[in-house]
C-alpha positions, 0 to 999 in steps of 0.5 A: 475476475483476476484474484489478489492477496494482500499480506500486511497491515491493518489499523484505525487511522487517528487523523488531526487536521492542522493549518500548521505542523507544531514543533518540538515542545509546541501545542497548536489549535488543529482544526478537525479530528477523524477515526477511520480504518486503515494500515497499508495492507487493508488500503490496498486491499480495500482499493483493490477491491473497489477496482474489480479485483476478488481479494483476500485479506491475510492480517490481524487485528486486536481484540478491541472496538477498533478491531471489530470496526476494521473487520466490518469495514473490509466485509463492507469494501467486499474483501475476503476476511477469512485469514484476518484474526483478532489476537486475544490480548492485544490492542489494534494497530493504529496510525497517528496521521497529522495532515498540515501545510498540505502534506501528512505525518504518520507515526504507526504503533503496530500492536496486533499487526506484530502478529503476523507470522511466517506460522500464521501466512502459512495458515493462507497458503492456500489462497496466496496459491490461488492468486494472480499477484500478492501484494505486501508492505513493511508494517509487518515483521521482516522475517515475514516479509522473507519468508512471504518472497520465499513461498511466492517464489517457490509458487511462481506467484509474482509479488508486489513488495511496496517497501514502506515504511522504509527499510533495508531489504536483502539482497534476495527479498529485491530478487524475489519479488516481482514488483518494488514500488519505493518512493524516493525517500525510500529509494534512497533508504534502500539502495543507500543514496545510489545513483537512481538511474544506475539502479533502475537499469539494474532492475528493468521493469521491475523497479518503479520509483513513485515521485508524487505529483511528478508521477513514477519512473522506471526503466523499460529495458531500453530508457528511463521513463516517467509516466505522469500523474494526473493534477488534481487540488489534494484535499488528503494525500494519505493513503494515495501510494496504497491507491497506486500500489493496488491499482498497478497490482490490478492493471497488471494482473489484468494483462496491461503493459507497465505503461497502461498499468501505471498511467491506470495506477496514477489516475487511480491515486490522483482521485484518491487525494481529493477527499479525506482519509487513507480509505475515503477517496479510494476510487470505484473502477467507474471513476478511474476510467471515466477520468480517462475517457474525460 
């Protein structure tokens, strides 16, 4: 069983459901409201783990209900909780998520996640050494984030660094990790508007830009491609990149090549938006490959 480390967030995502979005200064009625664990370290863990993957969490959590239910909730998918903390004082993380006009809009408030320490990975060395990829996001601070690129590097560990939510990164950090898995908003953010064709070249198989129901394009050293997503009738399309992003973390440690690896990744995340929550529709490993057989 190959072994991951997710290094990143974890939340309880407060979820509204509305048949229009309000404008400034607007109330509307909504239609349902929802509590339920996420942050994009623990997705990611979470679908890693449903996919067959042995996985340890490194995070933290407050001192609060919400922390007790994200710590269960990971015990409950089968992830390593042995480096995620409660911090005494300090209220958990959590997303404000309004899904509306088929599309969701998040506002994060990272509490306990600010915690998250270059001192408190170091703590987890031992099982990032232990891993075949590691995986991070940017709901953590940035220096963690260096320092995080700078141990993987110097452990020869390849690093998964999805680049959300969006902002710059050094020069080093897109050096160092292995994999960077922007969407295109985030793309634009990082590379400040270059043109994305021009940058891909720069960064052969290494920079996979995710452009939602038109799948992801990268560039395989020889020609840009587009591997396709798979169509589905989106219920919840929160928490769908975090699916992508563990399933090609999986597929690749696994030994496929980026084509099998992303085709396995956008089937993973097409099953993941047909139901509600970031966690919900997070597939088991069965379902994605009987998708394909179908």
């Amino acid at each position: 069983m190959i072994r991951i480390a997710v290094v990143g967030s974890s939340s309880m995502d407060l979820v509204v459901t509305s048949a229009k979005r309000p404008m400034a200064g607007e109330t509307v009625l909504g239609e349902s409201f929802i509590t339920v664990p996420g942050g994009k370290g623990a997705n990611q863990a979470v679908a890693a783990a449903r996919l067959g993957a042995e996985v340890s969490m490194v995070g933290c959590v407050g001192d609060d209900v919400y922390g007790e239910i994200i710590l269960e909730n990971l015990k409950k998918n089968h992830v390593n909780t042995q480096y995620v903390e409660p911090v005494t004082g300090s209220a958990s993380g959590t997303a404000h998520i309004t899904l509306s006009e088929g599309d969701n809009s998040i506002i994060v408030v990272k509490g306990a996640n600010d915690f998250i320490t270059p001192e408190y990975v170091e703590k987890a060395k031992k099982v990032i050494e232990e891993s075949d990829i590691v995986m991070v996001q940017q709901e953590i601070p940035e220096e963690t984030v260096e320092y995080l690129a700078d141990l993987c590097n110097m452990l020869q560990k390849r690093l998964l660094l999805n680049p959300a939510p969006a902002r710059k990164l050094s020069e080093a950090v897109i050096q160092q990790a292995s994999f960077l898995t922007p969407n295109e908003h985030e793309f634009e953010i990082l590379f400040d508007g270059r043109d994305r064709t021009e940058v891909l070249t720069e960064y052969p198989n290494k920079l996979f830009i995710t452009e939602g129901k038109n799948g992801v394009r990268y560039f395989d050293g020889h020609e840009e491609k587009i591997v396709p997503s798979f169509e589905v009738e989106a219920v919840d399309t929160t928490g769908a990149g975090d699916t992508f992003n563990a399933a090609f973390a999986v597929a690749v440690a696994e030994g496929k090549s980026f084509g099998e690896s992303l085709l396995f990744a956008n089937r993973a995340a097409s099953i993941s938006v047909t139901k509600l929550g970031a966690q919900g529709g997070m597939p088991q490993r069965v379902e994605v490959e009987r998708g394909f057989e179908a």
